[in-house]
Residue frames relative to the residue before (quaternion, step in Angstrom):
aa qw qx qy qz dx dy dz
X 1.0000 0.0000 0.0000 0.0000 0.00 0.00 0.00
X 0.6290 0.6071 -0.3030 0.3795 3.58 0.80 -0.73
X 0.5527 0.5698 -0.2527 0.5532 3.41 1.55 -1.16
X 0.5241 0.7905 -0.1876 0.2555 3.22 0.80 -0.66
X 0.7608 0.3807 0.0572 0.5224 2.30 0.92 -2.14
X 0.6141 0.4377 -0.3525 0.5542 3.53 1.22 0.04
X 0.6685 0.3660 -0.3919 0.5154 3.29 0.01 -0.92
X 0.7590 0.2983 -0.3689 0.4458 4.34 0.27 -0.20
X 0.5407 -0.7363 0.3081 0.2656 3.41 1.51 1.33
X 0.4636 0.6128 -0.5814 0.2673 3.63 0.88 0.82
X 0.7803 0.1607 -0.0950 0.5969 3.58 0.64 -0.50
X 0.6140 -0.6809 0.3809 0.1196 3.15 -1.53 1.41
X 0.6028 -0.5434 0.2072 0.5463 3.98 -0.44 0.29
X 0.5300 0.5784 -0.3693 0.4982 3.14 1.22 -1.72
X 0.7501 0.4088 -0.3723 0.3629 4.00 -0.21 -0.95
X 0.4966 0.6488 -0.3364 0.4682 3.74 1.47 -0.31
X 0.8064 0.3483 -0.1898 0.4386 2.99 1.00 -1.09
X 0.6435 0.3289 -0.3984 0.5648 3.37 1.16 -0.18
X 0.4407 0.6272 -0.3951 0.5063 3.55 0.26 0.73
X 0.6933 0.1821 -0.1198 0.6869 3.49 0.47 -0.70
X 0.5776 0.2724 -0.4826 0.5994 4.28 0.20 0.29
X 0.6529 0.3921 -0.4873 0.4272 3.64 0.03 -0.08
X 0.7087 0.4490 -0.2672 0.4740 3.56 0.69 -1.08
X 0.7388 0.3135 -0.2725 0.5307 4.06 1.20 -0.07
X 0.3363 0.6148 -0.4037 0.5882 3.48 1.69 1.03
X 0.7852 0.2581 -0.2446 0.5071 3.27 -0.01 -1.55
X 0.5898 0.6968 -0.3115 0.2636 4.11 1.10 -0.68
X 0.5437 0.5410 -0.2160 0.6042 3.08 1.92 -1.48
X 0.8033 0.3386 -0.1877 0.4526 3.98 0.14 -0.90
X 0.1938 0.6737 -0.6347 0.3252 4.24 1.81 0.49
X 0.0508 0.7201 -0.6661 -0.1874 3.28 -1.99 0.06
X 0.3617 -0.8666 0.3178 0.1311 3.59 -0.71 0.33
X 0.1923 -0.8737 0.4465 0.0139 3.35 0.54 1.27
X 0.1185 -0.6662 0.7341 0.0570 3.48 -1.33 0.35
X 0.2449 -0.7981 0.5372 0.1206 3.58 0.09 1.36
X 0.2385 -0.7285 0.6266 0.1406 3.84 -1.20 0.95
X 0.7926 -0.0580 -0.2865 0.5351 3.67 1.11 0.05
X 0.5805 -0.4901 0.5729 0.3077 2.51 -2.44 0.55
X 0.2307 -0.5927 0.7570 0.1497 3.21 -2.29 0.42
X 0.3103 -0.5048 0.7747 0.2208 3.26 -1.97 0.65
X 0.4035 0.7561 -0.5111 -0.0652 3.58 -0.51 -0.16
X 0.6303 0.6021 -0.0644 0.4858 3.24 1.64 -1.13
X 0.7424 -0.4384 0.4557 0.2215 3.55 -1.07 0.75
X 0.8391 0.1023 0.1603 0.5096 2.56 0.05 -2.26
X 0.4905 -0.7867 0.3237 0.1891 3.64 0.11 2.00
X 0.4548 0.5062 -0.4405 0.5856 3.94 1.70 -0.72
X 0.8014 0.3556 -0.3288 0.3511 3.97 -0.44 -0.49
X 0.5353 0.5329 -0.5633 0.3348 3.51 1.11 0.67
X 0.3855 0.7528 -0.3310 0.4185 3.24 1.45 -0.08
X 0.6792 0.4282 -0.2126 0.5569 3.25 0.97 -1.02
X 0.4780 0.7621 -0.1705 0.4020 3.53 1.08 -0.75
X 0.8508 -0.0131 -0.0545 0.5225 3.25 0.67 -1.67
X 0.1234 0.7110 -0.5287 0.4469 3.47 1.60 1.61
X 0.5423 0.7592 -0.1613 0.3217 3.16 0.82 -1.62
X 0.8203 0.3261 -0.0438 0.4678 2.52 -0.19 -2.40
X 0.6259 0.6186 -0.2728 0.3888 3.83 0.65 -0.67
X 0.5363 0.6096 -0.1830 0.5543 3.24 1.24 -1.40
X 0.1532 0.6779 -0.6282 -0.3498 3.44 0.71 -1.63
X 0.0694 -0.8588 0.4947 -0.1137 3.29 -0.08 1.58
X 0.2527 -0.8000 0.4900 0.2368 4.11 -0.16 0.61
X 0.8468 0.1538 -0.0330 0.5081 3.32 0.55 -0.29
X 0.0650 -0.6657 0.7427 0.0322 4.66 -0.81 1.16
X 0.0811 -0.6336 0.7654 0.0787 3.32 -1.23 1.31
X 0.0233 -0.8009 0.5010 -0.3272 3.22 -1.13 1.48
X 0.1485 0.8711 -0.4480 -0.1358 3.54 -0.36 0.78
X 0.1031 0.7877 -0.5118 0.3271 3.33 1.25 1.61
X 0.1643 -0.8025 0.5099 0.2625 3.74 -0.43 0.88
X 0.3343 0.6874 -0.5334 0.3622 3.93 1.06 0.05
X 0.7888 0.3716 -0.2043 0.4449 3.44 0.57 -1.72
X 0.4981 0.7056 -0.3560 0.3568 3.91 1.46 -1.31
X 0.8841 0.1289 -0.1395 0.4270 3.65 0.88 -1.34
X 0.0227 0.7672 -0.6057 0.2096 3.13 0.82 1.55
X 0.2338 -0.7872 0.5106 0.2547 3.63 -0.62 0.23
X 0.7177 0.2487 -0.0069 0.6504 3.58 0.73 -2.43
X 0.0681 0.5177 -0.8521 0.0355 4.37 -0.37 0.87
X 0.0120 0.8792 -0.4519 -0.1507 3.19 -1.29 1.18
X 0.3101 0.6802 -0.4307 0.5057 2.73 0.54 2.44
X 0.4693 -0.6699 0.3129 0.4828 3.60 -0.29 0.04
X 0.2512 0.8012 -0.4889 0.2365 3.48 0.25 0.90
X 0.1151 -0.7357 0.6468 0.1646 3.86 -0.59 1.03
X 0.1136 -0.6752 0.7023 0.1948 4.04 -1.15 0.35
X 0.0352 0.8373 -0.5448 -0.0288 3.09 -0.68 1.05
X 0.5830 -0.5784 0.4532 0.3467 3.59 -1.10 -0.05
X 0.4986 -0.5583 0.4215 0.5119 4.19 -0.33 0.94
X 0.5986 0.4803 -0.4022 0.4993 4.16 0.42 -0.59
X 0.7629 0.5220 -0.2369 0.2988 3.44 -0.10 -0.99
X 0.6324 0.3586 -0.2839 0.6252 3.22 1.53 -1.04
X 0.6007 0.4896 -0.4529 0.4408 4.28 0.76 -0.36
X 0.8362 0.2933 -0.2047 0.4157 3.90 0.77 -0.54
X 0.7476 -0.0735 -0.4723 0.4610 2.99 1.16 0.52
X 0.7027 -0.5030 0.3593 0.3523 4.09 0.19 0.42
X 0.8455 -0.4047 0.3232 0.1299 2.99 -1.20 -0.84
């Protein structure tokens, strides 16, 4: 897909290339969890899945522009859900 996106002249090489070092950055530092518990927390019952990824991970922060997970309120864990903007303006 990335090739893609150059050769249909939306993104520049240099952006190709940072694009694919970002995407073999975030690949090199993946972990893999096998959650042991389950959460109710979510609306939508598919996104507790995502939920107890998280919680396993002990993860600080799901960028994410699902609104099921967005208008969580009490995640009782230390988990921010933020919005892909929200984490680019303010961080971390």
């Amino acid at each position: 897909m990335p090739l893609e996106l150059e050769a249909a002249g939306k993104i520049t090489h240099f952006q190709l290339e940072a694009l694919i070092a970002g995407i073999a950055a975030f690949v090199v530092n993946a972990k893999i969890v096998f959650p042991r518990t389950r959460l109710k927390l979510c609306r939508d019952a598919k996104d507790n899945m995502v939920l107890e990824c998280c919680l396993e991970a002990d993860a600080a922060i799901l960028i994410t522009g699902d609104k099921d997970l967005l208008n969580l309120i009490d995640i009782p864990f230390g988990l921010k859900v933020l919005t892909p903007k929200e984490y680019l303006e303010h961080g971390r």
